[in-house]
C-alpha positions in Angstrom: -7.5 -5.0 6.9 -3.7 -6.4 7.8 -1.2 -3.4 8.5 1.9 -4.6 6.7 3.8 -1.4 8.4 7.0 -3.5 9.9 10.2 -1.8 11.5 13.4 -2.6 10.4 14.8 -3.2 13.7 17.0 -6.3 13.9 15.3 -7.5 10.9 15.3 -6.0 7.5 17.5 -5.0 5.0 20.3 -3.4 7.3 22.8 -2.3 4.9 20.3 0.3 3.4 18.3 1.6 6.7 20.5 4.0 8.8 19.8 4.0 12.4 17.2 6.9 12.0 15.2 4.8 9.9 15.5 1.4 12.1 12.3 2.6 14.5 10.5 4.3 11.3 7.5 1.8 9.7 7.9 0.7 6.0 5.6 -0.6 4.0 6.1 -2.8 1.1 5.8 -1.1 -2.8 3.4 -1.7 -5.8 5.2 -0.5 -8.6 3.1 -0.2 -12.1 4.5 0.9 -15.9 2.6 1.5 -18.8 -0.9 1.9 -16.7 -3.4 4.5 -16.7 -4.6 4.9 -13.1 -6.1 7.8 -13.4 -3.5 9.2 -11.0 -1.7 12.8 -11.3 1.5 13.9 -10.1 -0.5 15.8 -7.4 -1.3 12.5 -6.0 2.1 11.5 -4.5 1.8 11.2 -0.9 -2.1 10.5 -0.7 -3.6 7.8 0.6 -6.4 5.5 -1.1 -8.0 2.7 -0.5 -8.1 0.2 -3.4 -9.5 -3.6 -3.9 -6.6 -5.9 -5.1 -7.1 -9.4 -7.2 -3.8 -11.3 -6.4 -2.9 -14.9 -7.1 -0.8 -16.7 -4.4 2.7 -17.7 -6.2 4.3 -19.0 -3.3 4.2 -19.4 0.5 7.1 -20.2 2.9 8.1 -20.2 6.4 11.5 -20.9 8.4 12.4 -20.0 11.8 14.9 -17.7 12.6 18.0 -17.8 15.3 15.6 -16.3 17.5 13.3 -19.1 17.2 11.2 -16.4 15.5 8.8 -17.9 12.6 9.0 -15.6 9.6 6.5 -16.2 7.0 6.7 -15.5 3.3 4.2 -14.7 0.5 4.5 -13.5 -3.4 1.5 -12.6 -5.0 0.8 -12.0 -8.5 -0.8 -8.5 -8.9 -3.9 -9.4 -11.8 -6.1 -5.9 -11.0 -6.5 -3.1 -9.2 -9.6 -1.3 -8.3 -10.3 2.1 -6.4 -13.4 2.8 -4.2 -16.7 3.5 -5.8 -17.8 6.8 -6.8 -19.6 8.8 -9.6 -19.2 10.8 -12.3 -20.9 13.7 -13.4 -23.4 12.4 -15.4 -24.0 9.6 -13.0 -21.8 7.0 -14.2 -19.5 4.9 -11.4 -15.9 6.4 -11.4 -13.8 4.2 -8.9 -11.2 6.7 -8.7 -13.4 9.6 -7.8 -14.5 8.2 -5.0 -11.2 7.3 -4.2 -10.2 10.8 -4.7 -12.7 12.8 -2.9 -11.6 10.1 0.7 -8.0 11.3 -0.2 -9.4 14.8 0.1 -11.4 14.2 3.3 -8.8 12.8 4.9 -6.3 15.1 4.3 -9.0 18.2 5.2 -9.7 16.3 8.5 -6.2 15.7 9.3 -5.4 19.7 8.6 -8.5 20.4 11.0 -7.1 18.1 14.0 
């Protein structure tokens, strides 16, 4: 899996990231309307792991004055899936599964 975590050091939108936020990773957004997920209020802040079908729109690169390469991508969002799991009468239930890791690794986190 790629981390797209990047720092907003010397690169970045500037005029929006005080200095406190310059050495912090951000991570780029997936924002949906209108679509069931399945997901609650109670599941702001959790972490999932989810399968993504994307189409490559477009691809670019340019160097910057550093001589630094800097590579661009948009992708078309067509699905989204969430790990495997079951329901109670034995049926799959992607975000169950994707639930119950959230759990876990927010209980194993606690116990460290």
């Amino acid at each position: 899996m790629i981390d797209l975590g990047k720092k907003w050091n010397t690169s970045g939108p500037e005029a929006i990231s005080p200095s406190d936020e310059k050495n912090k990773v951000h991570y780029p957004d997936l924002y949906l309307n209108d679509i069931d997920l399945g997901l609650g209020e109670d599941d702001a802040g959790k972490e999932f792991t989810a399968t993504v079908k994307v189409k490559v729109r477009s691809v670019s690169s340019n160097v910057n004055a550093d001589g630094k390469k800097n590579n661009s991508v948009t992708l078309e969002v067509k699905a989204i899936e969430f790990g495997k799991g079951k329901k109670k009468d034995g049926r799959e239930d992607p975000l169950q599964l994707a639930i119950e890791d959230g759990l876990e690794a927010e209980a194993n986190k606690k116990e460290k």
